[in-house]
Phi, psi and omega in degrees: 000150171304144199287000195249007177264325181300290185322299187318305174333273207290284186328305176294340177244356147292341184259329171339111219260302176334283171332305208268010173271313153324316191260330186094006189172190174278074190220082169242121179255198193220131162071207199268158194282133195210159177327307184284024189244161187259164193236131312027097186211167159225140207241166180256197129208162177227138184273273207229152170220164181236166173179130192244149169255112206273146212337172117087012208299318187311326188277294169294329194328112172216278150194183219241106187290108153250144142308131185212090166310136181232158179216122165247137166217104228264135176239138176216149174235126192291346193262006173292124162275112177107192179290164336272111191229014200239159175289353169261025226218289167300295184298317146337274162309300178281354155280335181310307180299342164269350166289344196264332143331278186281340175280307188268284173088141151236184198310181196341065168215175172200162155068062168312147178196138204266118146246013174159151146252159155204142201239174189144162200225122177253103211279347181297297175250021157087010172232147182274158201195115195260084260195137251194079187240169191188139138265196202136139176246140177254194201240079156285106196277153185276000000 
């Protein structure tokens, strides 16, 4: 995905006040979850993108509409004392995010649509873990 659509993402909900009180800080990352990263976080990703190249495009390039899977996934650890440690915790921090999602919007993107959720509790290291998918599409001038 493009880098400025990942900023467009990443920036508004690392600035987010709700969030970084949730979260304890600016911890929205880019990519799958690893030994440094901290916990409270929601990590970001992108599943799939398609991108066509469209009629008269050699003539016309003004701009261009893609589709784009995203996946959010909000992490809490039951071994955090105090919030957020709990699976209503986690529910908590991802309904706020989807609200903030379907709701806030970000720069050149549009028509967010929720395609799934799924949850688990990862008993090897003690977190819960919530996982968020959406499309949308965003807007490139060529």
């Amino acid at each position: 995905m493009n880098l400025t659509i990942w900023s467009n993402i990443l920036t508004p909900l690392n600035a987010d006040a709700t969030l970084i009180g949730y979260l304890g800080g600016a911890r929205v990352f880019r990519g799958w979850i690893n030994q440094d990263t901290v916990i409270p976080c929601i990590t970001v990703t992108e599943n799939n993108e398609t991108t066509k190249q469209r009629p008269g495009y050699m003539v016309n390039a003004h701009h261009r509409y893609n589709t784009v899977y995203v996946q959010f996934d909000v992490w809490v650890s039951k071994e955090t004392q105090g919030f957020p440690c709990t699976k209503d915790d986690l529910d908590t921090i991802a309904q706020y995010l989807e609200y903030f999602i379907l709701h806030t919007g970000f720069t050149n993107t549009g028509l967010w649509e929720k395609v799934s959720t799924s949850e688990q509790f990862e008993a090897d290291t003690a977190l819960f873990h919530k996982a968020l998918r959406y499309k949308f599409n965003y807007k490139l001038i060529d």
